[in-house]
C-alpha positions in Angstrom: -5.8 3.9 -3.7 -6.8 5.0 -0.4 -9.7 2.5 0.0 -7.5 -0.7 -0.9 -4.7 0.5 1.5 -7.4 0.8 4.6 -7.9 -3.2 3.9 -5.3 -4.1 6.2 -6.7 -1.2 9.3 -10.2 -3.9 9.1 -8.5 -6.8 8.9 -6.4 -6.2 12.1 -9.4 -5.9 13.7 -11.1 -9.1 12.4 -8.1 -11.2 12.7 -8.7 -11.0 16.1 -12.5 -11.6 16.2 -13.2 -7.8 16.8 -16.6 -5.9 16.1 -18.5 -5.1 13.0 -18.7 -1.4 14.1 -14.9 -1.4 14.9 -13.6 -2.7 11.9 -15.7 -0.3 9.8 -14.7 2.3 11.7 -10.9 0.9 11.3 -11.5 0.9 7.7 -12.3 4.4 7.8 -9.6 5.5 9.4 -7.3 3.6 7.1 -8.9 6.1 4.0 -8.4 9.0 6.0 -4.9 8.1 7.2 -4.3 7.2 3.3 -6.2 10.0 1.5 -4.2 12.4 4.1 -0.9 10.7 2.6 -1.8 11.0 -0.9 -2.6 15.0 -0.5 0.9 15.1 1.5 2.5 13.7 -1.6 1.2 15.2 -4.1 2.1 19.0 -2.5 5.6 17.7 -2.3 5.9 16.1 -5.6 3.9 19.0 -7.9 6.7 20.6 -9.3 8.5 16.8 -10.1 4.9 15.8 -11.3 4.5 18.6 -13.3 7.7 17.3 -15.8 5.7 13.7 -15.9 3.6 12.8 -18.6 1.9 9.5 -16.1 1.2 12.9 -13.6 -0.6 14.9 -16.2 -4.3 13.8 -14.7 -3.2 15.2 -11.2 -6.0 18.0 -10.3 -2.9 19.6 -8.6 -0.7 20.0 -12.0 -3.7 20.4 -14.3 -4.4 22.8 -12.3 -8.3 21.7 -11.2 -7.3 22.6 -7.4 -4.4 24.8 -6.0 -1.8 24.2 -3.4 -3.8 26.1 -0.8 -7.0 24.5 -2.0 -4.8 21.1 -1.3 -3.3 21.8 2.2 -6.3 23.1 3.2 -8.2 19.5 2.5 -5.0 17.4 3.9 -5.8 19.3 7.4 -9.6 18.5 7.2 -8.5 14.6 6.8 -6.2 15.5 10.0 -9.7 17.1 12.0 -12.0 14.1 10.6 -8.9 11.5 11.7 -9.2 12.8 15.1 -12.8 12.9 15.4 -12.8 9.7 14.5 -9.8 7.8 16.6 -11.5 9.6 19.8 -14.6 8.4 19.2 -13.7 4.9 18.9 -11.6 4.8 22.2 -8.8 2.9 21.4 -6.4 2.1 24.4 -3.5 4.5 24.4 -0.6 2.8 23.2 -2.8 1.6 20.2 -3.7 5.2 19.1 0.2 6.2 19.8 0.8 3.5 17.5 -1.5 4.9 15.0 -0.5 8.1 15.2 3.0 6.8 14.7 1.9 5.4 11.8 0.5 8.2 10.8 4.0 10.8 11.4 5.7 7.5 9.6 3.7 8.2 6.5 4.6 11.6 6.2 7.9 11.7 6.9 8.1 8.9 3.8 5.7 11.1 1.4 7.9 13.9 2.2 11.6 12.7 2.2 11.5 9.4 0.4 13.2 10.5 -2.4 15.2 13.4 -1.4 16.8 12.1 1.9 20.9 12.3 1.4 21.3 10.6 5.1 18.9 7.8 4.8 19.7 4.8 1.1 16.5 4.3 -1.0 15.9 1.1 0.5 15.7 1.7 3.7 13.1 4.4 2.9 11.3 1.3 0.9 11.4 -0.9 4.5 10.2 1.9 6.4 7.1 2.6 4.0 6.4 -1.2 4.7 6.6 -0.9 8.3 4.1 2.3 7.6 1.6 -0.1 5.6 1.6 -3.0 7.3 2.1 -2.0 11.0 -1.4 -1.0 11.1 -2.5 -4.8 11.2 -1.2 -5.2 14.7 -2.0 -1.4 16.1 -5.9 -2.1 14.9 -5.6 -5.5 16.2 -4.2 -4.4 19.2 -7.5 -2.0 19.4 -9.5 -4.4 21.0 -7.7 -5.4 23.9 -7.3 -8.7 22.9 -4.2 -10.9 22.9 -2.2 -10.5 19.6 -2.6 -13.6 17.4 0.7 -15.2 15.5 -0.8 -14.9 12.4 -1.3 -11.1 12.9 2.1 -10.1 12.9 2.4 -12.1 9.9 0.3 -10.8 8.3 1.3 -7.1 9.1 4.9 -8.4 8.0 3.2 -10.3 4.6 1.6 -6.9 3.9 4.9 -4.3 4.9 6.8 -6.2 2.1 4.0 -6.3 -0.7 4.3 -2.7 -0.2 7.8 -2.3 0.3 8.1 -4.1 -3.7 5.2 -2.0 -4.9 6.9 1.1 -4.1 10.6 0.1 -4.8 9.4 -1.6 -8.6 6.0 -0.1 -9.3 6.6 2.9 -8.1 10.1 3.7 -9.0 10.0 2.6 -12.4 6.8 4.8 -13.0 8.2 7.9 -12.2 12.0 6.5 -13.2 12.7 9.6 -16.0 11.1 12.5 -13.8 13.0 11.7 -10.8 16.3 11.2 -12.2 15.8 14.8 -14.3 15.4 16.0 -10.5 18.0 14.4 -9.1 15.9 12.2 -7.1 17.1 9.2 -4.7 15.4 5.5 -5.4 16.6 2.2 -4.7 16.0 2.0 -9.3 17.7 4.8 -9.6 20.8 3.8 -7.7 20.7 -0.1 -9.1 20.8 1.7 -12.5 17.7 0.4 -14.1 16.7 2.0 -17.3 13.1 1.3 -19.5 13.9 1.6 -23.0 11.4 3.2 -25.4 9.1 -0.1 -25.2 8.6 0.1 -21.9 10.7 -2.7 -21.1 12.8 -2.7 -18.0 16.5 -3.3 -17.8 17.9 -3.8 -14.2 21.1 -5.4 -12.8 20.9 -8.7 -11.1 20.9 -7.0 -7.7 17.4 -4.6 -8.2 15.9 -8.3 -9.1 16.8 -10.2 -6.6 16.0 -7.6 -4.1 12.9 -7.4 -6.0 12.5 -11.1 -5.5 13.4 -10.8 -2.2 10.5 -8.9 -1.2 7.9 -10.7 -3.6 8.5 -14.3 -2.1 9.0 -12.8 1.3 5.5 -11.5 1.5 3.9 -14.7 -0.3 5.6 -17.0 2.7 4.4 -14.8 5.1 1.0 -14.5 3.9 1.3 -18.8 3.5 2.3 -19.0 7.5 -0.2 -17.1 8.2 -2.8 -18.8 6.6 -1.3 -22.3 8.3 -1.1 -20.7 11.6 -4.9 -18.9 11.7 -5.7 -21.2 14.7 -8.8 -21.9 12.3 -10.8 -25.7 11.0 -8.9 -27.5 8.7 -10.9 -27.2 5.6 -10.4 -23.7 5.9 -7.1 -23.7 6.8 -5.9 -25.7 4.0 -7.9 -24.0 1.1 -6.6 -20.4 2.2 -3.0 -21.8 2.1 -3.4 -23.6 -1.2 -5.3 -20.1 -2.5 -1.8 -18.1 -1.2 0.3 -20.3 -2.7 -1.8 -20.5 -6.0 -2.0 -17.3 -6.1 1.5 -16.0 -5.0 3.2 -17.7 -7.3 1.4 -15.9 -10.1 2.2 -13.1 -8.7 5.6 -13.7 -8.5 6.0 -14.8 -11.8 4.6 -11.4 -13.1 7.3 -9.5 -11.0 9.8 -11.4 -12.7 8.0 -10.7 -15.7 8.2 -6.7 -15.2 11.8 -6.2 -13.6 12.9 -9.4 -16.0 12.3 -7.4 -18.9 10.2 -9.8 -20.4 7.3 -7.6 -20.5 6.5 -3.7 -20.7 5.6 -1.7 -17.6 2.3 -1.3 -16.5 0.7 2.2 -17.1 0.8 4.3 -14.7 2.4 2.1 -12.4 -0.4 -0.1 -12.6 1.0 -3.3 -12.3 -0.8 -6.7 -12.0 1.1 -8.3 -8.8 0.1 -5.4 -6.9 -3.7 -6.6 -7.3 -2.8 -10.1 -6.7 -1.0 -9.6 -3.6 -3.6 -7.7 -1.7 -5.7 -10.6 -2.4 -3.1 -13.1 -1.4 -2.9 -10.8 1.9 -6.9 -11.1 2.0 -6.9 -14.7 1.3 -4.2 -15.1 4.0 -7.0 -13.7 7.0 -9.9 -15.6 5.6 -9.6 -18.7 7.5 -10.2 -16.0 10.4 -12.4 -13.3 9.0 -14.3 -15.4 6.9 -14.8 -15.5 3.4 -17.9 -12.7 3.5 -15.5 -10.2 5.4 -12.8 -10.9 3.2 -14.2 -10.6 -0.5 -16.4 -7.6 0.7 -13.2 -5.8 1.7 -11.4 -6.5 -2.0 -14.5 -5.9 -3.8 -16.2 -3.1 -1.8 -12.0 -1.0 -1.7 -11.7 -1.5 -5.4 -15.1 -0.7 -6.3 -14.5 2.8 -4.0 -11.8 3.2 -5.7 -12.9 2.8 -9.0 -16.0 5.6 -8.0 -12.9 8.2 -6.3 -11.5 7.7 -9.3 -14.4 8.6 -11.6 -15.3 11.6 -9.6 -11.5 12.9 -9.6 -11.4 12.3 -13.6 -14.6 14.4 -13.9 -13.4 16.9 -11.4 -10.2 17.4 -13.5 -11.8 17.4 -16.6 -10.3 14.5 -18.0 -11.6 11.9 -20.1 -12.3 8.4 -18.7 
C-alpha cells in the first residue's frame, strides 16, 4: 500500500504548481516514509499476526524473512529517506515537518493499539493527521504560498484514513486483537462479525463511522470549488466528488450497516473510491494527466510489490 499512500506527498507539490522533478521525488519519499511504516508494524504486530488467519501471507510469520532480516531493511528505508530529503533541499521547517510526520507514524504503528493513556479514536485522528499532513509539508516544499484548497485537501485525506483504519482496519484484525487484549475504537464500541462476515456495531461506531466518511467527501468537494481553477474544470471535479463520494459512502454504510460482508483482508471498496475522490478533488489544479497517472501508476506498483512479495513468500497468487 505504500505506493497509493505516497499519492498525497505529489499532490502537495502539484497543488501548488510545483516541479515535475519535485513531485517525483515527493512521491518517493512518500514510499519510503510508507514502506518504512509497514516494516515498523509488522515487527510489532508478528506475534498478534501470527494468531490471524488474514496475516498468514506475511513473509514475517511464514517465516520467508526474520525479524533481524526485517529491522535491518526498515533502517535502510531510514538511510535511503535521508539521502533523499537532503538531496531535494527542502526549507527547514518543511523537512521538520516531514520528519514529524515521519516519528508520528511510528509512534501510531507502535502504540495504536496498546496505548492504556491515549482512547482508540484519538489514535484513529492522529493516524489521519500522519496521512494527510503531508499534503501541506510537500506543498509547503516549494516555498510557495499555501493554497485553501491544500489544507483541504490534507484534511479530506487525514479522515479517509482516519475511517479506513478505525472500519477497515479494525474489523480485519477484530478476533486477533481482542484474543490479545488489544485497544480499538471497534473493539470498545463492541462490534462483532458473525460467521458471515457481517458486521454488527452500535449506533455510535456508525455514526462515527459516518462522521468521518462525509467529513472527508465535503472536504474533498470544497476543495475542488475552491482550486482557484476555470470553470469547466472546476465544476466537473466537484460533480466527480460528489458522484463519487456518495458511492462511497453508501458502501461504508453498507459494511458497518451490516448489510453486506467484510471485505477480505480488509480490502474494502470505499477505500479505493476515496483516494480517487481525494485525486479527483486536485485535478482542477494538477490536471487530469498528473492525476490519473498517480491512481493508475500507485495501484499498478502496488499490484507489481504485491506480486513480488507473494512469490518471495511462496504463496500462490
Amino acid at each position: 500500500m505504500a505506493p497509493i499512500a505516497a499519492v498525497p506527498y505529489a499532490v502537495g507539490v502539484l497543488v501548488v504548481h510545483g516541479g515535475v522533478s519535485i513531485a517525483l521525488g515527493a512521491w518517493g519519499l512518500g514510499v519510503l516514509v510508507h514502506s518504512y511504516s509497514c516494516f515498523v508494524n509488522d515487527l510489532v504486530d508478528v506475534d498478534d499476526d501470527a494468531q490471524n488467519p488474514a496475516r498468514a501471507s506475511s513473509p514475517l510469520v511464514n517465516g520467508s524473512i526474520d525479524r533481524p532480516a526485517a529491522l535491518h531493511a526498515a533502517l535502510l528505508h531510514v538511510v535511503a529517506f535521508s539521502i533523499l530529503l537532503w538531496a531535494l533541499h527542502p526549507p527547514a521547517p518543511s523537512a521538520a515537518g516531514l520528519v514529524g510526520v515521519w516519528g508520528l507514524l511510528s509512534y501510531g504503528n507502535v502504540f495504536q493499539k496498546r496505548s492504556t493513556r491515549i482512547s482508540p479514536v484519538i489514535m484513529d485522528q492522529l493516524c489521519g493527521v500522519a496521512l494527510g499532513a503531508p499534503v501541506v509539508v510537500m506543498a509547503a516544499f516549494t516555498g510557495r504560498p499555501l493554497p485553501v484548497s491544500a489544507w483541504l485537501l490534507a484534511l479530506s485525506y487525514g479522515l479517509q484514513l482516519a475511517l479506513a483504519n478505525a472500519a477497515a482496519g479494525n474489523i480485519k484484525d477484530l478476533d486477533a486483537d481482542r484474543k490479545a487484549g488489544r485497544q480499538t475504537t471497534a473493539i470498545r464500541a463492541g462490534v462483532e462479525v458473525n460467521a458471515s462476515l457481517v458486521v454488527r456495531a452500535s449506533g455510535r461506531y456508525q455514526l462515527y463511522c459516518y462522521a468521518l466518511q462525509v467529513g472527508s467527501v465535503t472536504a474533498a468537494f470544497a476543495a475542488a470549488l475552491l482550486s482557484g481553477a476555470d470553470l469547466l474544470p472546476t465544476t466537473c471535479a466537484a460533480l466527480l466528488v460528489a458522484v463519487l463520494g456518495l458511492r462511497a459512502t453508501y458502501d461504508v454504510r453498507q459494511l458497518v450497516g451490516g448489510f453486506r460482508p467484510c471485505g477480505p483482508r480488509g480490502r474494502e471498496p470505499f477505500i479505493v473510491v476515496n483516494l480517487i475522490v481525494f485525486v479527483a478533488a486536485a485535478v482542477p489544479v494538477i490536471g487530469p494527466m498528473w492525476g490519473s497517472g498517480l491512481v493508475i501508476g500507485s495501484f499498478a506498483w502496488t499490484a507489481i510489490s504485491t506480486l513480488v512479495l507473494l512469490r518471495w513468500s511462496g504463496k500462490p497468487e
